[in-house]
C-alpha positions as CSV (number, residue, x, y, z in Angstrom):
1,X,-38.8,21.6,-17.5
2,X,-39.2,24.4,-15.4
3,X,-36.7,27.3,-13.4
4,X,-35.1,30.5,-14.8
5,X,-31.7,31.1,-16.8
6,X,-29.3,33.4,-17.0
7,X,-27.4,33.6,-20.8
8,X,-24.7,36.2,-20.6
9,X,-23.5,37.2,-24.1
10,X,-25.6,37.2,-27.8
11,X,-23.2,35.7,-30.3
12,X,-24.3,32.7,-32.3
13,X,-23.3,30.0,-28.9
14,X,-25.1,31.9,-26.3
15,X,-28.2,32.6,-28.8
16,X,-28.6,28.1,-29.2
17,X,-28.3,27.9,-25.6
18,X,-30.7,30.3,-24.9
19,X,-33.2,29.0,-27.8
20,X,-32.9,25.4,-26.4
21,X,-33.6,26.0,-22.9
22,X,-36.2,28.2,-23.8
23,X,-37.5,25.6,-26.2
24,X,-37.3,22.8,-23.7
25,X,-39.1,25.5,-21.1
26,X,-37.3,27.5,-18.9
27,X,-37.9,30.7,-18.3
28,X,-34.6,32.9,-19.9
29,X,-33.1,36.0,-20.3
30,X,-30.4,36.9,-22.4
31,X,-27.3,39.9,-22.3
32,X,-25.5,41.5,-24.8
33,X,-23.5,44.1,-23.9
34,X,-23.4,45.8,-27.7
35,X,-26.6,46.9,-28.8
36,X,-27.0,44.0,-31.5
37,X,-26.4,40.0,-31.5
38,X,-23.7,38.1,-32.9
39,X,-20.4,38.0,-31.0
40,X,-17.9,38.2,-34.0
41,X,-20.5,37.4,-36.9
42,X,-21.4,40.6,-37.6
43,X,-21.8,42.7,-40.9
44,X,-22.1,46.7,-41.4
45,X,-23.0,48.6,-44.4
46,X,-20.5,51.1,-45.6
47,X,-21.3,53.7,-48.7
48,X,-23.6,50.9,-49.7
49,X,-21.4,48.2,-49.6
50,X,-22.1,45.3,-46.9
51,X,-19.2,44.5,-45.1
52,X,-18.9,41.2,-42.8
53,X,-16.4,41.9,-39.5
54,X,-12.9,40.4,-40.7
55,X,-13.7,38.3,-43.9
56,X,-15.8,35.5,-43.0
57,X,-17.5,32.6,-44.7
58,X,-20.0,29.6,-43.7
59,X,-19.8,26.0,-44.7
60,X,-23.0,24.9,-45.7
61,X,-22.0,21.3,-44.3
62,X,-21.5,22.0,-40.7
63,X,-24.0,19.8,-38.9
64,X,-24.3,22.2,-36.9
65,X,-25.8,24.7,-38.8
66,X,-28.6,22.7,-40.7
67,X,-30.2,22.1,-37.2
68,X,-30.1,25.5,-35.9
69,X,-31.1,27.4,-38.8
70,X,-33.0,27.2,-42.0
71,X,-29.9,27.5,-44.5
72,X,-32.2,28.0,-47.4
73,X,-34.1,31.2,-45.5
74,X,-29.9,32.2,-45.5
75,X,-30.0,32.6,-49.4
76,X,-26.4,31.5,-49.6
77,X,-24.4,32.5,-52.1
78,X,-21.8,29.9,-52.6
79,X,-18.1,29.9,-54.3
80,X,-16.7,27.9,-57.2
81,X,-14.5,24.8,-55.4
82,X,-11.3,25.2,-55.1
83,X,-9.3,28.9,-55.8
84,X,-6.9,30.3,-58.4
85,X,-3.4,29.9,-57.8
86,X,-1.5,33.3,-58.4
87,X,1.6,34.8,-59.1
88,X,3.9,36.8,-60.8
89,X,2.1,36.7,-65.0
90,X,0.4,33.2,-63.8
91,X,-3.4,32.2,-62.5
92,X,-3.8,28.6,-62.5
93,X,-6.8,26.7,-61.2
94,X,-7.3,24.0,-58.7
95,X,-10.4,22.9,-57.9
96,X,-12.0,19.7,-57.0
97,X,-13.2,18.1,-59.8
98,X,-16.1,15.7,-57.8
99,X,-18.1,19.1,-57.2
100,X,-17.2,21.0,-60.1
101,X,-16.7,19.2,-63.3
102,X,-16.2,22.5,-65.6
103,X,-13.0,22.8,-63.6
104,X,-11.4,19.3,-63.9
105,X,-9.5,20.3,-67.3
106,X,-7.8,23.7,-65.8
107,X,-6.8,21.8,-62.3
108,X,-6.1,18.8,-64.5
109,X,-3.6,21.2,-66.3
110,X,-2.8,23.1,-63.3
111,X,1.1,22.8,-63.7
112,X,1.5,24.3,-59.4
113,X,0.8,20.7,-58.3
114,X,2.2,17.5,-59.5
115,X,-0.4,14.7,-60.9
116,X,0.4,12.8,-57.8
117,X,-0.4,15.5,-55.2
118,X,-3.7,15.7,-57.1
119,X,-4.3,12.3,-56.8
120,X,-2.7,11.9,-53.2
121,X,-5.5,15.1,-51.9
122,X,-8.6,12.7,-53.8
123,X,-7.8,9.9,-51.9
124,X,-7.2,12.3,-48.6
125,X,-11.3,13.5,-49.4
126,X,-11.8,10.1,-49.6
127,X,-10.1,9.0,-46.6
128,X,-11.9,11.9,-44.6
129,X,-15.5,11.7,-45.7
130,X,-15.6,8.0,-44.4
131,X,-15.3,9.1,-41.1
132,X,-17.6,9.3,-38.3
133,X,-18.4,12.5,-36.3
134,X,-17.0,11.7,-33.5
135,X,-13.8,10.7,-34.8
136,X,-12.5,13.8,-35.3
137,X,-10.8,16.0,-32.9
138,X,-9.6,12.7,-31.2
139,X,-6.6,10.8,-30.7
140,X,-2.8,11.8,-31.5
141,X,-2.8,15.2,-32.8
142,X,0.3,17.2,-35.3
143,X,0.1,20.5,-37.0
144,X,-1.0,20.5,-40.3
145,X,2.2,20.8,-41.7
146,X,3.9,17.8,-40.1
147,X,0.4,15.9,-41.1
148,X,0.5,16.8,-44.8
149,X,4.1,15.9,-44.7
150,X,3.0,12.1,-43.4
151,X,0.8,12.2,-45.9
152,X,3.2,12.5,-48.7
153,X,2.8,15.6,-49.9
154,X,5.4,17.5,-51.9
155,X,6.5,20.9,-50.7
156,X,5.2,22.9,-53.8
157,X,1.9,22.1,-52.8
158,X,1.9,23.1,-49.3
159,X,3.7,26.3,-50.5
160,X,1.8,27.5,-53.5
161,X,-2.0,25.8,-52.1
162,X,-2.3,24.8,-48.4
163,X,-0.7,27.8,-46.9
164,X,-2.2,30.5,-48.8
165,X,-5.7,28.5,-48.5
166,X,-5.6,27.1,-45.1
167,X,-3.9,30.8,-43.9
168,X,-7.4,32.3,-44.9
169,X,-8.9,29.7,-42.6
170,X,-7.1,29.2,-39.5
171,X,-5.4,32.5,-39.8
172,X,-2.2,31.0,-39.5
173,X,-0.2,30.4,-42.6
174,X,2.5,28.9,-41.2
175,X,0.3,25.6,-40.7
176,X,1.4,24.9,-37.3
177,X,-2.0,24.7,-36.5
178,X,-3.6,21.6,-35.6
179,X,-4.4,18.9,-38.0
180,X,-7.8,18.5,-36.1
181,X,-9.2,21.9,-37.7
182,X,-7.8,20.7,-41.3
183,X,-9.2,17.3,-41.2
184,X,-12.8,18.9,-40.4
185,X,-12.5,21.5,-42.6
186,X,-11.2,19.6,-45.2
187,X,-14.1,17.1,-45.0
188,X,-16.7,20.0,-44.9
189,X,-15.6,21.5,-48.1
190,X,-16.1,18.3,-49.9
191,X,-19.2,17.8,-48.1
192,X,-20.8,21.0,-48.8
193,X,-20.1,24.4,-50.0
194,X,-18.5,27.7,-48.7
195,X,-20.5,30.3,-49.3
196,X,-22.1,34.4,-47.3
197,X,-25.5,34.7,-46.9
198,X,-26.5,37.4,-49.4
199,X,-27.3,39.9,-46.6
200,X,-24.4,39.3,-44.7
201,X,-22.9,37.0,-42.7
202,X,-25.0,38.6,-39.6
203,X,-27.9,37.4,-41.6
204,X,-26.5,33.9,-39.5
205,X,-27.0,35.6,-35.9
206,X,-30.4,37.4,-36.8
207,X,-31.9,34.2,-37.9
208,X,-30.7,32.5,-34.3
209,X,-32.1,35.9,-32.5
210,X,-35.1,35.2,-34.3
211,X,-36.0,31.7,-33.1
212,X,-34.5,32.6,-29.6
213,X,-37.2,35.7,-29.3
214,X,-39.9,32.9,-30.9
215,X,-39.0,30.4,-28.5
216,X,-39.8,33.3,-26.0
217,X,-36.0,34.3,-24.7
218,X,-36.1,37.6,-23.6
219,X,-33.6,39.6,-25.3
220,X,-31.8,42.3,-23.4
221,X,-28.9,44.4,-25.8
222,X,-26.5,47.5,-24.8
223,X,-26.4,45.2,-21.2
224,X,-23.0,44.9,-19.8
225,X,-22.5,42.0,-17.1
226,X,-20.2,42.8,-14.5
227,X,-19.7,39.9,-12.5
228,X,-21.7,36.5,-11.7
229,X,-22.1,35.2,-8.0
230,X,-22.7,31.6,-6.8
231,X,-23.6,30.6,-2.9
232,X,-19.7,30.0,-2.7
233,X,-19.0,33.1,-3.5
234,X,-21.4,34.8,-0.9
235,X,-24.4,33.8,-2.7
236,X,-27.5,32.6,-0.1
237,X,-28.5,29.5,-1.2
238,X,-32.7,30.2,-2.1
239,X,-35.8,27.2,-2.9
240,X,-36.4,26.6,-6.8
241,X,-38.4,23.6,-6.2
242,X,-35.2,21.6,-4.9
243,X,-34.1,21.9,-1.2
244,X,-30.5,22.1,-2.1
245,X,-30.8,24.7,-5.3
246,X,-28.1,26.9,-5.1
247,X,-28.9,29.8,-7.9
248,X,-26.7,32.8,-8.5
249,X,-26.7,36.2,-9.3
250,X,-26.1,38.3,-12.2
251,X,-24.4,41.4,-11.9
252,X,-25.3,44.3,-14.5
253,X,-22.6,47.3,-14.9
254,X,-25.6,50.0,-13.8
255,X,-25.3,48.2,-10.8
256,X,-28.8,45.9,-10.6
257,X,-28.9,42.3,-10.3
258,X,-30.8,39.5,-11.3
259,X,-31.3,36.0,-9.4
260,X,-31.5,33.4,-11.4
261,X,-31.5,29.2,-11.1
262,X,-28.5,29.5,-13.8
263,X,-26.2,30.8,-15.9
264,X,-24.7,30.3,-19.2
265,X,-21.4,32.2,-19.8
266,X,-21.5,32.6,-23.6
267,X,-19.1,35.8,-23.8
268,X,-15.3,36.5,-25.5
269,X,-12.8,33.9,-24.1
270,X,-11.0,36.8,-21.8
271,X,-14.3,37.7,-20.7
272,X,-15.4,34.1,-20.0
273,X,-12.6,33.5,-18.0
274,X,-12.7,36.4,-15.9
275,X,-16.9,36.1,-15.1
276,X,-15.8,32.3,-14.1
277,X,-12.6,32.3,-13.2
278,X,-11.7,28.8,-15.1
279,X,-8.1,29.2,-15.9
280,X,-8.5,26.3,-18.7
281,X,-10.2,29.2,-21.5
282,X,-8.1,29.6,-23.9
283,X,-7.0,33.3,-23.4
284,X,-4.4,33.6,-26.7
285,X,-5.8,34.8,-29.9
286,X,-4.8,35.5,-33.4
287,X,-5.3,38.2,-35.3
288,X,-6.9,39.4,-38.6
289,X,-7.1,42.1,-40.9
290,X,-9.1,42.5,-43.6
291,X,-9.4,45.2,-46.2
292,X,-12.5,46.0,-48.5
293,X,-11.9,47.6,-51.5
294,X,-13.9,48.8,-54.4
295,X,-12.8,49.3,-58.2
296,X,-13.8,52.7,-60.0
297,X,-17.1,52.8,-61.0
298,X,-18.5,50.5,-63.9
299,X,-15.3,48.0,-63.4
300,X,-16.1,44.5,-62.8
301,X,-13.7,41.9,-61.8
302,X,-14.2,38.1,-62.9
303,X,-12.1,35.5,-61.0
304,X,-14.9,32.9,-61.8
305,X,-16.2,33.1,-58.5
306,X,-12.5,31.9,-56.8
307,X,-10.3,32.8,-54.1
308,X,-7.2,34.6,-55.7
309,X,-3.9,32.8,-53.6
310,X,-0.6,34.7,-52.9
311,X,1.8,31.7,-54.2
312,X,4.3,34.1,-54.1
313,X,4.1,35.9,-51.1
314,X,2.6,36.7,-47.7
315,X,1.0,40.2,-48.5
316,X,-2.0,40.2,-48.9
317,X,-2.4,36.2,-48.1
318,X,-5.9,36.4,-50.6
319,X,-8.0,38.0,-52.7
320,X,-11.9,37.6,-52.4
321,X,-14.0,38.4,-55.3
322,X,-17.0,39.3,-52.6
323,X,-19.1,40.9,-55.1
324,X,-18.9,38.7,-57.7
325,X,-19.7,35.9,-55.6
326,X,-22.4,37.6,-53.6
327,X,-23.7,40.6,-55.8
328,X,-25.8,42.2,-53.0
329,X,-22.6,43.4,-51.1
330,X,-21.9,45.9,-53.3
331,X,-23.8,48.7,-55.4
332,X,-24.8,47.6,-58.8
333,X,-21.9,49.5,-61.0
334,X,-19.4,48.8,-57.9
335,X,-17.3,45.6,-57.7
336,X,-16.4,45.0,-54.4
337,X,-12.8,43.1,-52.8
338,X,-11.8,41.5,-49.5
339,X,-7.9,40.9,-48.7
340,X,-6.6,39.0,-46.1
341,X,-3.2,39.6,-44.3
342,X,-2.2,37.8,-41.6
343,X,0.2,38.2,-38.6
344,X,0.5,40.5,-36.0
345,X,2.7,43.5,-38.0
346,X,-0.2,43.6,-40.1
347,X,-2.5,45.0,-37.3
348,X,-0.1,48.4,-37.3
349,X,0.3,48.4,-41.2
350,X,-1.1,52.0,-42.4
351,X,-4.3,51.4,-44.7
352,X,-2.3,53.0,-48.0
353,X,0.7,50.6,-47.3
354,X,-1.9,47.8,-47.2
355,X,-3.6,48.8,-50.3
356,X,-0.5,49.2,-52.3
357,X,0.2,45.9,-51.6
358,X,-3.3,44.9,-52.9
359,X,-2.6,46.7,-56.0
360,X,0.8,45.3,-56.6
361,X,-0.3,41.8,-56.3
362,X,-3.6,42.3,-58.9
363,X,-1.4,43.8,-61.1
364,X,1.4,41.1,-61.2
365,X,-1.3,38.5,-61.2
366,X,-3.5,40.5,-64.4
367,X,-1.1,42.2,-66.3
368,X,-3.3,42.9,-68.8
369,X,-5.3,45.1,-66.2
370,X,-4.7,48.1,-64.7
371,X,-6.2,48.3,-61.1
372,X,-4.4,51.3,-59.6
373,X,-7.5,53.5,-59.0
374,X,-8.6,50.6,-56.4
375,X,-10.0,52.4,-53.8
376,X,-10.1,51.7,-49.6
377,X,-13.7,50.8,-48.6
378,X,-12.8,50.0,-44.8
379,X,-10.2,48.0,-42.8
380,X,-10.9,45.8,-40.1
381,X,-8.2,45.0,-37.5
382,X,-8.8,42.6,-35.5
383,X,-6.8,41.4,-32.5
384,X,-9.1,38.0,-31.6
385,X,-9.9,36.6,-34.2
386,X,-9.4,32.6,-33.5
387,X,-8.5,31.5,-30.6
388,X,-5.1,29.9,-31.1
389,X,-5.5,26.2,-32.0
390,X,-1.3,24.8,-31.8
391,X,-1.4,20.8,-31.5
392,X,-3.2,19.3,-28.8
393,X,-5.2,22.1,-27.7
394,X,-8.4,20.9,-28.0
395,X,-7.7,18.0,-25.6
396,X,-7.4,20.9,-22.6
397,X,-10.1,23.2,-23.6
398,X,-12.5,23.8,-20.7
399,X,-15.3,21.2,-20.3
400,X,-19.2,23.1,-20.0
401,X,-19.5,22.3,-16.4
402,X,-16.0,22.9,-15.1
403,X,-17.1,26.4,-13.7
404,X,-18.5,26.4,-9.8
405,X,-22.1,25.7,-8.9
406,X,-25.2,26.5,-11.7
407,X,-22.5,28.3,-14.1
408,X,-22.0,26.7,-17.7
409,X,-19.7,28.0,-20.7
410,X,-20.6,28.4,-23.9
411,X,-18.6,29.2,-26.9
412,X,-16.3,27.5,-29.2
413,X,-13.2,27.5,-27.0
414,X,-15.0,24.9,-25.4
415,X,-15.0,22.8,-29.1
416,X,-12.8,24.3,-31.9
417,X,-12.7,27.8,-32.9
418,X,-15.3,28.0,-35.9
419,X,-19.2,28.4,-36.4
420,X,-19.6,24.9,-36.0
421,X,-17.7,24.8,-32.9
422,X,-19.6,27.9,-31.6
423,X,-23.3,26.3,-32.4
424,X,-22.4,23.0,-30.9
425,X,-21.1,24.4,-27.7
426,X,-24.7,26.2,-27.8
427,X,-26.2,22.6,-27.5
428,X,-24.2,21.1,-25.3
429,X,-24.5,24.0,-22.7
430,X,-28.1,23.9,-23.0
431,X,-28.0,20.3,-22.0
432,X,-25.6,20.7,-19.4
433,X,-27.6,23.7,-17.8
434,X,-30.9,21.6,-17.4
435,X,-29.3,19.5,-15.2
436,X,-29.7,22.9,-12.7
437,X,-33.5,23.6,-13.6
């Protein structure tokens, strides 16, 4: 294959596209308007503690990600299944006892969920892991609530487990979310592990930058995009081998431009939608804030390598013991936290009220410690997290090609918001833009 292709944005979609077009032999170029890769996967190193942008995690079982990376070169550092149920003078266990046989007794005597809700979410894995890949994201679609519900599932579960859980995930902990994303998810985890690479969850981008550069993408950072042209839009048709090639222009922000055969949109939904004008991108997001914290030092904090649930409230939604799970995010005598709170008031919450709460909650949940000296490594507040994902969405996301002439999209508001999602929509791009080269 031959011709020239534009890739406008670095995060993990528009680094596959670029690598497989590259790959398969165009010549490309890619922008990124910050001056590193990765879209939202990104990490930063505070006081010597690494902290990911928002608390994010990778499923080692995404398809997606054994073929466009080497997940052992990752060094993943996985959690326990399952998490810790907590509240008030109470932590019980509930893992999944098929992947991690030490903790069949606790979630055996795990007194949050009734024996038949255990059994009922064994014979949902079950149910899930027969199907195919392309079953999912398919047919009638309900939020997750309604779909547990159907299921048979007793309140006190959803309350005490799936919110809490499944709020970390979709960010949305009222569970009106659609069932698509749980039924994935759901299958993943018992597919596969959750885990952070142990340099960070940018380690996931760098290793995609890598191959692109190898594959011999050219790799242009700290270059805004302003605008991109086709011949209906007062671009003069030019000859790339075809009579009736149309190509397009790229518009920088200094004001140069670049012709090219054609372009792959890989930016920020809003930003997608305004390069392309393809009213179909989802534009709605949900938001995120995380906070880091540390303990004095020479404190450690055990959880057995768990998420910590709020069963009894909203405030911080979870606990992540980062550093005992991965101990390269943190100094060697510092133990290092991630909370989750969810919801738009969050975004305006001061960092000390957000803290307190962080402390309030450890406290109830480990009486016998006393974590009041926790201290505020960073906050991240972040307004786009997700895009939102309400029932039926995913049936009127934006097709690849739906733009006008040699313009494709790329990014996972063209699949399902999530890594998987974002690397898929990589592919597909890549194959929908050779059909211009």
């Amino acid at each position: 294959m031959h011709g020239d292709a534009t890739v406008v944005g670095g995060g993990l979609a528009g680094l596959v596209a670029a690598t497989r077009l590259a790959e398969a032999g165009a010549d490309v170029t890619l922008y990124e308007r910050r001056p590193e890769v990765g879209g939202r996967v990104r990490t930063e190193t505070v006081d010597g503690f690494t902290l990911d942008r928002g608390f994010q995690v990778l499923f080692t079982s995404y398809p997606a990600v054994a073929s466009e990376v080497d997940t052992d070169a990752l060094d993943v550092r996985r959690f326990a299944p399952g998490a810790t149920i907590c509240r008030p003078g109470s932590r019980s266990v509930l893992s999944d006892p098929l992947r991690d046989p030490r903790g069949a007794i606790p979630s055996l005597l795990n007194d949050e969920v009734s024996f038949s809700d255990k059994l009922r979410t064994l014979a949902l894995r079950y149910d899930l892991t027969k199907r195919d890949e392309d079953e999912f994201f398919a047919g009638r679609d309900a939020s997750i609530r309604e779909y547990l519900r159907d299921w048979g599932f007793a309140d006190e579960y959803v309350e005490h487990f799936v919110e809490p859980f499944y709020g970390g995930i979709t960010l949305d902990r009222t569970l009106s979310t659609s069932k698509h994303v749980f039924e994935y998810t759901f299958r993943a985890m018992g597919r596969g592990a959750i885990g952070v690479p142990a340099g960070g969850m940018a380690a996931l981008p760098e290793a995609l930058a890598a191959r692109a550069r190898e594959a011999g993408v050219t790799v242009e950072t700290g270059e805004d995009v302003e605008a991109v042209r086709t011949a209906g839009q007062g671009r003069v048709p030019f000859r790339t081998g075809s009579d009736d090639a149309e190509g397009a222009t790229v518009e920088l922000a200094d004001g140069s431009t670049r012709e090219t055969d054609a372009v792959v949109v890989a930016t920020t939904p809003p930003e997608a939608r305004r390069l392309t004008g393809v009213e179909s991108i989802p534009t709605e997001g949900v938001p995120n804030v995380t906070g880091w914290y540390t303990l004095p030092a020479g404190e450690s904090f055990e959880t057995g390598k768990r998420i910590l649930l709020n069963a009894a409230g909203d405030s911080p939604n979870a606990v992540v013991p980062m550093s005992e799970v991965a101990p390269e995010y943190a100094p060697d005598d510092r133990a290092l936290l991630a909370a989750t709170f969810l919801g738009e008031e969050s975004l305006d919450r001061p960092a000390n009220a957000l803290r307190d709460d962080v402390c309030d909650a450890l406290n109830a949940w480990f009486p016998d410690r006393d974590v009041d000296g926790l201290e505020t490594v960073d906050i991240h507040r972040i307004r786009f997290a997700q895009f939102a994902q309400p029932p039926g969405v995913h049936a009127d996301l934006p097709d690849p090609d739906d733009p006008e002439g040699p313009v494709v999209l790329a990014g996972d508001y063209t699949e399902w918001s999530s890594i998987q999602g974002a690397l898929e929509s990589g592919r597909t791009a890549a194959e929908t833009t050779r059909r211009y080269l």
